[in-house]
mmCIF file of the N, C-alpha and C atoms, coordinates in Angstrom:
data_MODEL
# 
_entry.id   MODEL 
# 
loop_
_atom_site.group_PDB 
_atom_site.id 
_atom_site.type_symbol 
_atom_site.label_atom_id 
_atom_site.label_alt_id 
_atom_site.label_comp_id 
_atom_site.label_asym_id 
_atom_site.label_entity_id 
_atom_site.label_seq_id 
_atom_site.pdbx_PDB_ins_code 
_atom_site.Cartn_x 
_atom_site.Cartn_y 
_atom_site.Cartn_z 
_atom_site.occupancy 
_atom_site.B_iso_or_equiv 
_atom_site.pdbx_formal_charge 
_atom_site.auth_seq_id 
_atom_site.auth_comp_id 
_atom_site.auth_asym_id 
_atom_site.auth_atom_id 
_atom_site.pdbx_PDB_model_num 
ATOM 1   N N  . UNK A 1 1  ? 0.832   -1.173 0.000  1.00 0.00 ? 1  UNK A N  1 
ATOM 2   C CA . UNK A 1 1  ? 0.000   0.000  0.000  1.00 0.00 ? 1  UNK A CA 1 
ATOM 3   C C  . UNK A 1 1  ? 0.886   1.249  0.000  1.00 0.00 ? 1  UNK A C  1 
ATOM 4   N N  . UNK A 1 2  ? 0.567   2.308  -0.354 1.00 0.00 ? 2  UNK A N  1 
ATOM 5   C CA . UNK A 1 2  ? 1.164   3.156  -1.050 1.00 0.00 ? 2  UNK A CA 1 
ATOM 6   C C  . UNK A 1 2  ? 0.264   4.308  -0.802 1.00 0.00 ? 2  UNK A C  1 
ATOM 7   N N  . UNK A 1 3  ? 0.646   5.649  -0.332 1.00 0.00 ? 3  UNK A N  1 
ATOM 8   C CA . UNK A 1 3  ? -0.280  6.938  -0.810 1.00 0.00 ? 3  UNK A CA 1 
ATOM 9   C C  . UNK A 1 3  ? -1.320  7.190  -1.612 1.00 0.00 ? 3  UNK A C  1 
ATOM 10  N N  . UNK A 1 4  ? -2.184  7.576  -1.448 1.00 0.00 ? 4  UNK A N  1 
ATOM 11  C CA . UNK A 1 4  ? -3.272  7.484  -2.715 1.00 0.00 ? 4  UNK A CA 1 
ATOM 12  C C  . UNK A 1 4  ? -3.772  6.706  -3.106 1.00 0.00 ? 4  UNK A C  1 
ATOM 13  N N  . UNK A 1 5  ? -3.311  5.127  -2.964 1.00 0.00 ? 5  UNK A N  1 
ATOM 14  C CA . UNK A 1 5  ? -4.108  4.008  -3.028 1.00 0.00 ? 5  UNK A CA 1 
ATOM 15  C C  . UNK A 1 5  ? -5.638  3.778  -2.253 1.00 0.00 ? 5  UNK A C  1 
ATOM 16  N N  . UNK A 1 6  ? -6.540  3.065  -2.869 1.00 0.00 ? 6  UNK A N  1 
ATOM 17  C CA . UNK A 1 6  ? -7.859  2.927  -2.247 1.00 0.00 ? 6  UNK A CA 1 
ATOM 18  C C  . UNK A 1 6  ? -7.605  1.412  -1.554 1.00 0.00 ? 6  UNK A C  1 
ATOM 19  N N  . UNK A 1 7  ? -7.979  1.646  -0.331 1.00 0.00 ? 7  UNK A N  1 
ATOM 20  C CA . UNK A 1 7  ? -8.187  0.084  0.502  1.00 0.00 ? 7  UNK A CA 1 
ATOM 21  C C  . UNK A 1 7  ? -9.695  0.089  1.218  1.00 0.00 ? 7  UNK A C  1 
ATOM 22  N N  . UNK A 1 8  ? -9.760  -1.232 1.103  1.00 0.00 ? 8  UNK A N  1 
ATOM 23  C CA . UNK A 1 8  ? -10.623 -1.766 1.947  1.00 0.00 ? 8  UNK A CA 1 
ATOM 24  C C  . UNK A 1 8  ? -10.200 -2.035 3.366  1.00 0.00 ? 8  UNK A C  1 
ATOM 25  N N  . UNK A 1 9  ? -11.277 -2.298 4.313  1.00 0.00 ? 9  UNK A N  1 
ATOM 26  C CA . UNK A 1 9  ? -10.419 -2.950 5.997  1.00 0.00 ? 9  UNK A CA 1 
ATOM 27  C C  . UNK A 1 9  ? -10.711 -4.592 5.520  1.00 0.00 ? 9  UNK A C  1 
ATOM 28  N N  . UNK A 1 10 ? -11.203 -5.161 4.989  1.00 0.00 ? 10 UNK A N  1 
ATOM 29  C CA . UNK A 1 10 ? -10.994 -6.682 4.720  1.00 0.00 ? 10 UNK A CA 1 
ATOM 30  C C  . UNK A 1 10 ? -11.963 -7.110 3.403  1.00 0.00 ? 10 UNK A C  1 
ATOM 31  N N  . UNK A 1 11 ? -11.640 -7.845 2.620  1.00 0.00 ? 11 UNK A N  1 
ATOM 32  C CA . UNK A 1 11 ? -12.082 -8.429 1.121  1.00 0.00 ? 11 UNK A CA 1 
ATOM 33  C C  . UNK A 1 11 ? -13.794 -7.873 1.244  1.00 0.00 ? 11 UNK A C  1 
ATOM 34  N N  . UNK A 1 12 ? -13.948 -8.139 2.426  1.00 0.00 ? 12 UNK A N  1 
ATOM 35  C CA . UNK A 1 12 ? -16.042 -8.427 1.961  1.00 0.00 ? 12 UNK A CA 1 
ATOM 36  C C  . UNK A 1 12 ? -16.349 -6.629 2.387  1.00 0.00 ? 12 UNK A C  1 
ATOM 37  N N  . UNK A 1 13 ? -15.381 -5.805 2.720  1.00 0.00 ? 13 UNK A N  1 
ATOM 38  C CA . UNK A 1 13 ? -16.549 -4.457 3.075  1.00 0.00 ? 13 UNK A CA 1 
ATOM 39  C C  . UNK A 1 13 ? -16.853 -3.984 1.728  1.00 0.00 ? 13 UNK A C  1 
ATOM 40  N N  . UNK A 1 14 ? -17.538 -3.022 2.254  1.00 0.00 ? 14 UNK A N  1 
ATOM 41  C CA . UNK A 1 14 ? -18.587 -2.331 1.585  1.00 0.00 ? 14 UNK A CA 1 
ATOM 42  C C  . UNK A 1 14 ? -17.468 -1.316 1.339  1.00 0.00 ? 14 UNK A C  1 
ATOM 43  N N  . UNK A 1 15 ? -17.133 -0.462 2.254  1.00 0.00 ? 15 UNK A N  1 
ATOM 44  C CA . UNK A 1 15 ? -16.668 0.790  2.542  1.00 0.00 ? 15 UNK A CA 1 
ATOM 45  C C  . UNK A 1 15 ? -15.404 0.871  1.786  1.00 0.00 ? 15 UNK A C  1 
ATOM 46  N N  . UNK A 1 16 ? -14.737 2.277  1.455  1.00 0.00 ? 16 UNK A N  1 
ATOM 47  C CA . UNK A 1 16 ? -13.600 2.249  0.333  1.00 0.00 ? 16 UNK A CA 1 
ATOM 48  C C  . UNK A 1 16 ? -12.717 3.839  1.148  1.00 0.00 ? 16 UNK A C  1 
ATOM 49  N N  . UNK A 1 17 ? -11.224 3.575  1.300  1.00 0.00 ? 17 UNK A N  1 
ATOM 50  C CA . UNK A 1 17 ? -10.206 4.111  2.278  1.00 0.00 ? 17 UNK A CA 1 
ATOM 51  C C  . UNK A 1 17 ? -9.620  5.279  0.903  1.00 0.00 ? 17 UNK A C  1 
ATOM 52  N N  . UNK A 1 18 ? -9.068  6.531  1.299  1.00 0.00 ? 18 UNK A N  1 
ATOM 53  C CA . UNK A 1 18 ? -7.990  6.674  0.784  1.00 0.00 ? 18 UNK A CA 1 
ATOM 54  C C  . UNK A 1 18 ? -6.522  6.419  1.326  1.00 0.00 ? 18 UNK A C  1 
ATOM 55  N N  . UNK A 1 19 ? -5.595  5.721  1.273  1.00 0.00 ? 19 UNK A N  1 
ATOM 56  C CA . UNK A 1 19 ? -4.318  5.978  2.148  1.00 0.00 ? 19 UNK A CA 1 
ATOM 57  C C  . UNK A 1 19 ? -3.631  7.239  2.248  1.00 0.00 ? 19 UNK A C  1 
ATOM 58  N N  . UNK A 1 20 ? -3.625  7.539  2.881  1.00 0.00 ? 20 UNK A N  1 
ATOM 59  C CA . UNK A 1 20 ? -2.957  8.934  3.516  1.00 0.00 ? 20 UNK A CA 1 
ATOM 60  C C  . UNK A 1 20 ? -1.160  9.036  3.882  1.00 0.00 ? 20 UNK A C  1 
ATOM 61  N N  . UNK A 1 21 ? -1.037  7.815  4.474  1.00 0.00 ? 21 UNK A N  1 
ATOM 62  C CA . UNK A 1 21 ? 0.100   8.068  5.277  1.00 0.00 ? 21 UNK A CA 1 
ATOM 63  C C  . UNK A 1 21 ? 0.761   6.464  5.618  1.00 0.00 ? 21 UNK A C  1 
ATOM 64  N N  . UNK A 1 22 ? 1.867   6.193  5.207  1.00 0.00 ? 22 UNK A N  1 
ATOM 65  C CA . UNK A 1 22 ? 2.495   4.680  5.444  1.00 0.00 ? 22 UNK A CA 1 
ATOM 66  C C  . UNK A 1 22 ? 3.670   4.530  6.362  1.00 0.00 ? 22 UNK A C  1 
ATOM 67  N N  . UNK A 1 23 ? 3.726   3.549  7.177  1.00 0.00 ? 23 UNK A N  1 
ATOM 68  C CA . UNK A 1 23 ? 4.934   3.305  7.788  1.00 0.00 ? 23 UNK A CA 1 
ATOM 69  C C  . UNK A 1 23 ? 4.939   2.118  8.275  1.00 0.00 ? 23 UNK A C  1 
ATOM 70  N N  . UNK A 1 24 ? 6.079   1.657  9.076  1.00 0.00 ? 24 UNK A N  1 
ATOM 71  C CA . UNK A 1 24 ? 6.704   0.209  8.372  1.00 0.00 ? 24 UNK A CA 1 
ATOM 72  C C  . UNK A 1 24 ? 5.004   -0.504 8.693  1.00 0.00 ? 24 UNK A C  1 
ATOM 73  N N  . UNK A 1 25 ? 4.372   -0.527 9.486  1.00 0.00 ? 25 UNK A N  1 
ATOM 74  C CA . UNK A 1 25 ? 3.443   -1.776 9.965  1.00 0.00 ? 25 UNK A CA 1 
ATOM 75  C C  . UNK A 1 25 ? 1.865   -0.889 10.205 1.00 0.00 ? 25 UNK A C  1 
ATOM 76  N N  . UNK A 1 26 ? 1.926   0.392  9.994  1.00 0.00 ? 26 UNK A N  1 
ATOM 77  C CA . UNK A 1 26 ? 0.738   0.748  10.074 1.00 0.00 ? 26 UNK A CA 1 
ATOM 78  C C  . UNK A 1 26 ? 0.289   2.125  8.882  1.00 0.00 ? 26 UNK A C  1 
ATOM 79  N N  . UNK A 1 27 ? -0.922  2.242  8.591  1.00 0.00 ? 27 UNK A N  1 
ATOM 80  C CA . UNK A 1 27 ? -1.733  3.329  7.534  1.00 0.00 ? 27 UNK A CA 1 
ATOM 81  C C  . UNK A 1 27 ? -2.508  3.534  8.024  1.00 0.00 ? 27 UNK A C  1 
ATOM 82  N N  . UNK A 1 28 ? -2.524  5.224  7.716  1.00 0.00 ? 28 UNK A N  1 
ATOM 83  C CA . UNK A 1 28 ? -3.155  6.009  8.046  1.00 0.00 ? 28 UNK A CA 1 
ATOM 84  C C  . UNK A 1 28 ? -4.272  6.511  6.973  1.00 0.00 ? 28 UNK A C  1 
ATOM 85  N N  . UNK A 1 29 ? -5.544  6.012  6.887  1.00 0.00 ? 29 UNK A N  1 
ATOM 86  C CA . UNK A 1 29 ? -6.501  5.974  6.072  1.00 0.00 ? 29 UNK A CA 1 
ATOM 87  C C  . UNK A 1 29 ? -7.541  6.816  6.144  1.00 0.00 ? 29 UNK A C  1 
ATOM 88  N N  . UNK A 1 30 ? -8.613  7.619  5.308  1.00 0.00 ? 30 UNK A N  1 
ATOM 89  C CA . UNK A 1 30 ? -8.985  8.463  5.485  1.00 0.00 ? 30 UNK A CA 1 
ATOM 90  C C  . UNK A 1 30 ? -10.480 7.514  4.712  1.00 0.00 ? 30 UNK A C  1 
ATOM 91  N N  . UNK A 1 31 ? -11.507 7.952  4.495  1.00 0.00 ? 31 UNK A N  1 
ATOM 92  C CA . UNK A 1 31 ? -12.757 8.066  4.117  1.00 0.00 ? 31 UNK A CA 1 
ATOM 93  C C  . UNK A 1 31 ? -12.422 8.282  2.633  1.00 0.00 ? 31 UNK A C  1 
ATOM 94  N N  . UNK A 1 32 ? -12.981 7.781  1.544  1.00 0.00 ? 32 UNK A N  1 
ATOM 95  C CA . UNK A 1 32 ? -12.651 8.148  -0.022 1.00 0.00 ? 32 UNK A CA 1 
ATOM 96  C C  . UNK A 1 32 ? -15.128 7.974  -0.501 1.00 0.00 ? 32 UNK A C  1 
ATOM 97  N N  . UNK A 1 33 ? -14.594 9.198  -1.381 1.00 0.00 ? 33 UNK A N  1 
ATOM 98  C CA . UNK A 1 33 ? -15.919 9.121  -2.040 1.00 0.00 ? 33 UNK A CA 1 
ATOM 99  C C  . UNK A 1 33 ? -16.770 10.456 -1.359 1.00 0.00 ? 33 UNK A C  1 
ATOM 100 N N  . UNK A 1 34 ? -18.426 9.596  -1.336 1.00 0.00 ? 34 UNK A N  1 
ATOM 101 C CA . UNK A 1 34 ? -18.818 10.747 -0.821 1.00 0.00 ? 34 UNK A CA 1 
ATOM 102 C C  . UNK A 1 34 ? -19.051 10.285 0.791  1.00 0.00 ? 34 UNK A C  1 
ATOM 103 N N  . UNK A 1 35 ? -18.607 9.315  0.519  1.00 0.00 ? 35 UNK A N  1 
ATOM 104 C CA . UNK A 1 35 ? -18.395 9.329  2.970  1.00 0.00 ? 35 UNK A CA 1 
ATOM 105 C C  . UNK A 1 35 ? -17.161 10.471 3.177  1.00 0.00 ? 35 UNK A C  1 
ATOM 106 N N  . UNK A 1 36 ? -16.335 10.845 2.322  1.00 0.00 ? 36 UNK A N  1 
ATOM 107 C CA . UNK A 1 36 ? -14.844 11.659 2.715  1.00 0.00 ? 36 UNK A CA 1 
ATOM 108 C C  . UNK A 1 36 ? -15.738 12.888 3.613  1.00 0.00 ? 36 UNK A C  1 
ATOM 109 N N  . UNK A 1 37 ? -17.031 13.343 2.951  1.00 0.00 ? 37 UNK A N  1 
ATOM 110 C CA . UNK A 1 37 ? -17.340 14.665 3.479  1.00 0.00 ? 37 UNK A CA 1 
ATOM 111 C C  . UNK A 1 37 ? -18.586 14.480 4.443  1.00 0.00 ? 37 UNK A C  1 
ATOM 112 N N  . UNK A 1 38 ? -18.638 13.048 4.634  1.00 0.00 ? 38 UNK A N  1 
ATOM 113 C CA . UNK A 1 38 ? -19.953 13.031 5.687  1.00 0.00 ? 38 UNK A CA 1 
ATOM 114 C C  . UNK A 1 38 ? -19.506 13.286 7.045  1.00 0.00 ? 38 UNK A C  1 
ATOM 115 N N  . UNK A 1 39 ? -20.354 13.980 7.948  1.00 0.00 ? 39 UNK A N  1 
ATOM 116 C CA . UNK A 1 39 ? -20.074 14.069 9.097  1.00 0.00 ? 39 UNK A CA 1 
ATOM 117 C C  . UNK A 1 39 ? -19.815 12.850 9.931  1.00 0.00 ? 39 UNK A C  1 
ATOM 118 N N  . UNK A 1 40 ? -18.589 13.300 10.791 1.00 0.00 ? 40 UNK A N  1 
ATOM 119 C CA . UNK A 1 40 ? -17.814 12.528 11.735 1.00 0.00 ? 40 UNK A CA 1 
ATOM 120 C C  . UNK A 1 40 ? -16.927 11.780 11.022 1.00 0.00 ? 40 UNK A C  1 
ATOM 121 N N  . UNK A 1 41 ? -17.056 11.796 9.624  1.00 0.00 ? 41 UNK A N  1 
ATOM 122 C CA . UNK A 1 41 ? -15.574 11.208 8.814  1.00 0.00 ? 41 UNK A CA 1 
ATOM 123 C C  . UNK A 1 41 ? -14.059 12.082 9.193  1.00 0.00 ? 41 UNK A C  1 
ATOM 124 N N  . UNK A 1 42 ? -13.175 10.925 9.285  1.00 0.00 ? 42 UNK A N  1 
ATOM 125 C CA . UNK A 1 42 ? -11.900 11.242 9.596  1.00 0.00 ? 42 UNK A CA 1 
ATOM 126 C C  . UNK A 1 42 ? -11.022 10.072 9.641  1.00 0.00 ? 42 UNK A C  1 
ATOM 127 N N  . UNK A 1 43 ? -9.678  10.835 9.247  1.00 0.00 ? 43 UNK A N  1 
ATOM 128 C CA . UNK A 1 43 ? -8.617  9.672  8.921  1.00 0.00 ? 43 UNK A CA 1 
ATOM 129 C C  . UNK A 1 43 ? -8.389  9.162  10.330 1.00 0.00 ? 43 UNK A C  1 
ATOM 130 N N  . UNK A 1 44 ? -7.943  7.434  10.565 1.00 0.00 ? 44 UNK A N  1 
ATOM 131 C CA . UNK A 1 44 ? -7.304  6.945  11.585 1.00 0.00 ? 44 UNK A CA 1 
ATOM 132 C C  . UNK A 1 44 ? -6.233  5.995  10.827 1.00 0.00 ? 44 UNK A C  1 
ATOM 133 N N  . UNK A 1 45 ? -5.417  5.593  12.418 1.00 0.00 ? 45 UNK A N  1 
ATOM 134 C CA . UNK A 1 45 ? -4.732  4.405  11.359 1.00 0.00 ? 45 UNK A CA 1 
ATOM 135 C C  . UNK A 1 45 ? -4.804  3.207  11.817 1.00 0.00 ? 45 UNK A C  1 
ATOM 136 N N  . UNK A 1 46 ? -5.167  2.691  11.361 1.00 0.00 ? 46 UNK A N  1 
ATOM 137 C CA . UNK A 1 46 ? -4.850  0.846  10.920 1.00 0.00 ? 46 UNK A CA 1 
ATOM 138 C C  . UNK A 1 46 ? -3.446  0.215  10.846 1.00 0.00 ? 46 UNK A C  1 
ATOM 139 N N  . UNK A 1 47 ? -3.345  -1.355 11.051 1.00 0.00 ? 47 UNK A N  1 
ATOM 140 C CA . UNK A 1 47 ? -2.340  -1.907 11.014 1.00 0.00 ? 47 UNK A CA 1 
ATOM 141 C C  . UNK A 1 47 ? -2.505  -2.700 9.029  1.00 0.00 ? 47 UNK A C  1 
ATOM 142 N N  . UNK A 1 48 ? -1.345  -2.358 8.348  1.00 0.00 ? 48 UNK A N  1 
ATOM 143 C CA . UNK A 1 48 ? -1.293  -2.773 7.307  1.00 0.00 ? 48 UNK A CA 1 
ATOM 144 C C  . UNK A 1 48 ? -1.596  -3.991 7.160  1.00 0.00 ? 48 UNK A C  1 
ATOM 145 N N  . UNK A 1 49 ? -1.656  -5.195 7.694  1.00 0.00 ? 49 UNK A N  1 
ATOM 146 C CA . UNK A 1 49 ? -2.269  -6.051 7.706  1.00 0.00 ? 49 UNK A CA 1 
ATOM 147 C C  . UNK A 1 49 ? -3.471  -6.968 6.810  1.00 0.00 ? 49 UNK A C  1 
ATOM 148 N N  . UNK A 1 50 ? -4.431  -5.253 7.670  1.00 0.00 ? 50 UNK A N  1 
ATOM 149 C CA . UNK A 1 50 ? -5.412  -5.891 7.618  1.00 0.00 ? 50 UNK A CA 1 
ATOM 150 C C  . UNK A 1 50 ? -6.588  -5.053 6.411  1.00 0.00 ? 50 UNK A C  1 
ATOM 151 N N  . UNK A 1 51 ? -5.261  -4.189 5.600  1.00 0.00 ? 51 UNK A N  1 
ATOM 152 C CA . UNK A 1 51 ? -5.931  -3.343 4.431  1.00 0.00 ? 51 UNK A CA 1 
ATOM 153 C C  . UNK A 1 51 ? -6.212  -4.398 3.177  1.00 0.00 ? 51 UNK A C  1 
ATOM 154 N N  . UNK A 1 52 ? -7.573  -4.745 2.543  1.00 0.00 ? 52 UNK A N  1 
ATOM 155 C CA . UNK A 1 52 ? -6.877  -5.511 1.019  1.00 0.00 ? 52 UNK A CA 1 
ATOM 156 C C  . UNK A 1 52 ? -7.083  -4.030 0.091  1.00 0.00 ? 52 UNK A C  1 
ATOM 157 N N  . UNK A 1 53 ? -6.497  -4.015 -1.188 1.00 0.00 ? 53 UNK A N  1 
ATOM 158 C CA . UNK A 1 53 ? -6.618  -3.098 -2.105 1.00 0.00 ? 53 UNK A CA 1 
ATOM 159 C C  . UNK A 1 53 ? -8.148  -3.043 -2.600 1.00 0.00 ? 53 UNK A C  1 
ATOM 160 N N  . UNK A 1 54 ? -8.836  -2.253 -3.153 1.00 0.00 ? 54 UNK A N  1 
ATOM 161 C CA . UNK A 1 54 ? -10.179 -2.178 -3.019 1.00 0.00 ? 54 UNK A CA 1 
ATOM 162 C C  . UNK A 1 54 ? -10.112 -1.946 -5.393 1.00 0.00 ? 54 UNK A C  1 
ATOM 163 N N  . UNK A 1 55 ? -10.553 -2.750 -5.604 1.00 0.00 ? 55 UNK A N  1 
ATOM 164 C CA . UNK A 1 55 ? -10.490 -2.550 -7.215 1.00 0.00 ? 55 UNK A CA 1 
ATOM 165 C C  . UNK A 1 55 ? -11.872 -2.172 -7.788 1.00 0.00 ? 55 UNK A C  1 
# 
């Protein structure tokens, strides 16, 4: 995972990440689409793990 890439938190969600921010074992992911501007959206971070790429 990489900047700007779209992730999922695991194969079956619904929901779609922008990556924000990488380091060795964790990303910092933000809301992508139109959840980015819904209220109480905001980036956290996650353990890389458990991102799959969202296609």
């Amino acid at each position: 995972m990489n900047p700007g890439d779209l992730a999922r938190l695991h194969s079956g969600a619904v929901h779609v990440f922008t990556v924000v921010e990488v380091d060795t074992d964790h990303a910092t992911i933000a809301p992508a689409g139109d959840a980015a501007t819904a209220t109480g959206a905001y980036p956290f971070r996650v353990p890389l793990s458990v991102l799959t790429p969202a296609s």
